[in-house]
MARMARKOL-162173 format. One line per field, with one value per residue (C-alpha): x, y, z; residue in three letters. Coordinates in nm, 3 decimals. Last residue first. Example, Ala and Ser with C-alpha at 12.3 -4.5 7.8 and 13.67 -1.06 7.14 Angstrom:
BEGIN
xx <- (1.367_1.230)
yy <- (-0.106_-0.450)
zz <- (0.714_0.780)
resn <- (SER_ALA)
***
This chain:
BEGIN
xx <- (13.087_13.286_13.671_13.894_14.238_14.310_14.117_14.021_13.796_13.702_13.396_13.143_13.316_13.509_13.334_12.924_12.823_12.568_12.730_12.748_13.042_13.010_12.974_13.176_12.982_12.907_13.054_12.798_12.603_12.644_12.281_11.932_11.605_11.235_10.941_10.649_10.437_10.584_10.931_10.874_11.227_11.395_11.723_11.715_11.865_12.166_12.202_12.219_12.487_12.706_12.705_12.772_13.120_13.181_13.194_13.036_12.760_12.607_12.227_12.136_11.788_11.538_11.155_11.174_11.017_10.780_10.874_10.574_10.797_11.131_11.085_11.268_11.569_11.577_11.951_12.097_12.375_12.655_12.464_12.629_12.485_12.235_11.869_12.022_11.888_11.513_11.606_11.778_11.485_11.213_11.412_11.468_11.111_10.934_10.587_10.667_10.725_11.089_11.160_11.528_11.839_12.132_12.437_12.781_13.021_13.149_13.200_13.249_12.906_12.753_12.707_12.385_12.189_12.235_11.856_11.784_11.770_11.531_11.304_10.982_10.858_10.480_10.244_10.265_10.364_10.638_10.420_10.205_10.489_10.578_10.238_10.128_9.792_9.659_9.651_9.608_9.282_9.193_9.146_9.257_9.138_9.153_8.784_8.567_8.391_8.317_8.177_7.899_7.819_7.750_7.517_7.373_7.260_7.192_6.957_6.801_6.703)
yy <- (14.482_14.252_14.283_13.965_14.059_13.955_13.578_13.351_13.637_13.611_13.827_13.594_13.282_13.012_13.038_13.100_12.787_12.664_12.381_12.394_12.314_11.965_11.937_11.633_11.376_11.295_10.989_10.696_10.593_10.257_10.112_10.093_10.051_10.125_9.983_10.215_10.260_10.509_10.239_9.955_9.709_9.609_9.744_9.856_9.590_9.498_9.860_9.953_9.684_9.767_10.136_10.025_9.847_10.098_10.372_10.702_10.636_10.878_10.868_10.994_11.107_10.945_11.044_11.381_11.415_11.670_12.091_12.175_12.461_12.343_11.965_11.794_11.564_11.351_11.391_11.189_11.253_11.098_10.788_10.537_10.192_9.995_10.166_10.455_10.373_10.399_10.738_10.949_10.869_10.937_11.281_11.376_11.331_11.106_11.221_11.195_10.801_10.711_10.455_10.552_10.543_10.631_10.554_10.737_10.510_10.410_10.061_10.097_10.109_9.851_9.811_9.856_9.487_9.387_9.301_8.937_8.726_8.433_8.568_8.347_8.350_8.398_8.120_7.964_7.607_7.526_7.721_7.341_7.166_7.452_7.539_7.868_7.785_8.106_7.871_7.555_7.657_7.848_7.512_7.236_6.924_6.984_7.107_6.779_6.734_7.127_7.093_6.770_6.979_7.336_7.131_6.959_7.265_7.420_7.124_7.171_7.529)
zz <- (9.291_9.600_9.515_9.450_9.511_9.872_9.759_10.034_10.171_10.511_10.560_10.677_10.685_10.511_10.207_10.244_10.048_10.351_10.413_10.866_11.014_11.214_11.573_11.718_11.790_12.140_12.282_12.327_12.633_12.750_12.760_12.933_12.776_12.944_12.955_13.035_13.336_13.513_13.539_13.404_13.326_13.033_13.118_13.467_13.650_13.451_13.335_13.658_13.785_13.448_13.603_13.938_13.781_13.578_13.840_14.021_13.773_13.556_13.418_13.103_12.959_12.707_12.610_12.541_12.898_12.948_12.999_12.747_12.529_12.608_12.562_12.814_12.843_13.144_13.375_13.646_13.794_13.997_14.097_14.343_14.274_14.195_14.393_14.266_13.925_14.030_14.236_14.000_13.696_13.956_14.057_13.690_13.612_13.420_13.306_12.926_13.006_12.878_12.638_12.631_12.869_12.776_13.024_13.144_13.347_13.068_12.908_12.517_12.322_12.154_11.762_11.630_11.527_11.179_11.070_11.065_10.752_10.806_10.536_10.465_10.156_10.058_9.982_10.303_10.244_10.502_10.758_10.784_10.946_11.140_11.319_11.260_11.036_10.837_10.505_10.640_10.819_10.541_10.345_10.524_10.306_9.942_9.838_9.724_10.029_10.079_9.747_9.775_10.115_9.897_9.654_9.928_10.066_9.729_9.630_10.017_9.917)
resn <- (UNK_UNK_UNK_UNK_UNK_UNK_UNK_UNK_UNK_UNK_UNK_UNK_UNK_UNK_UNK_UNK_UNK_UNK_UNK_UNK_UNK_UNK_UNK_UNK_UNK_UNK_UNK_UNK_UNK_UNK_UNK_UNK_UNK_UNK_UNK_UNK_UNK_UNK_UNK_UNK_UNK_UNK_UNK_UNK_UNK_UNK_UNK_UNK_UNK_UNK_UNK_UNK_UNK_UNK_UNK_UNK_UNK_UNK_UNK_UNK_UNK_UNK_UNK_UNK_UNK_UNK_UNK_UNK_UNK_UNK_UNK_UNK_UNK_UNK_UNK_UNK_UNK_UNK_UNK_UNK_UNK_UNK_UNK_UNK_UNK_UNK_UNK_UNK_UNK_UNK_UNK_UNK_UNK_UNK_UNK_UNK_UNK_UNK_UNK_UNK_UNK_UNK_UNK_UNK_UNK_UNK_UNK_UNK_UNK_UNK_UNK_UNK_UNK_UNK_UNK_UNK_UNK_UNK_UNK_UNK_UNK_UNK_UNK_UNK_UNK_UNK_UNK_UNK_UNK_UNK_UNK_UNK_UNK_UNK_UNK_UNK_UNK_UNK_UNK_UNK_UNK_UNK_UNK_UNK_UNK_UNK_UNK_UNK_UNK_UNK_UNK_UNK_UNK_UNK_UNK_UNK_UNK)
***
């Protein structure tokens, strides 16, 4: 027992000094030689949305309400409306809505003060909401429509 003592001693002298410590170590002059690289890339961040007095805002609790939404951002500036998406079947939170400001200038002031912030608990993000997409036609190799034939000769047999 006291040969594999000495044994493990005699080892722990000769291993290169650090060990795991250098290995799972966070400082930078140690990081240098972490076996695996290191990216520095970072991922393109979305682009912003024009100033409008419309805004997204996401990271929702499921218990927010239209009222608690209306009232946090009122406390900076005039809101219009205020609206949280639901679920039609439970009638929770989505987990974004939209609040509209009377103008830009109230809407940069509620995005200044909301962004970031708790509100039922859970952080939540503020930003310029972005136009709605038009709605596309749907591909579901039907022609032009039901009934619209591009061809006055062609006959259905």
């Amino acid at each position: 027992m006291a040969m594999r003592a000495t044994m493990s001693l005699a080892a722990a002298a000769r291993a290169p000094r650090g060990g795991l410590l250098r290995l799972f170590s966070t400082t930078s002059t140690l990081s240098s030689s972490f076996p695996f690289p290191q990216t520095t890339q970072q991922t393109p961040a979305r682009e912003q949305a024009e100033p409008n007095t419309n805004l997204f805002v996401s990271g929702l609790s499921k218990r927010t309400t239209t009222e608690g939404l209306q009232e946090a951002f009122s406390k900076f500036g005039e809101v219009v409306q205020a609206k949280v998406v639901t679920d039609r079947t439970s009638g929770y939170s989505k987990g974004f809505g939209f609040v509209r400001y009377a103008t830009l200038e109230d809407a940069a002031e509620g995005i200044k003060g909301m962004d970031g912030q708790f509100l039922d608990g859970w952080v939540i993000f503020a930003e310029y909401a972005r136009p709605k997409q038009p709605a596309s036609q749907p591909q579901n190799n039907m022609g032009p429509g039901y009934g619209n034939y591009t061809n006055p000769n062609h006959r259905w047999q």
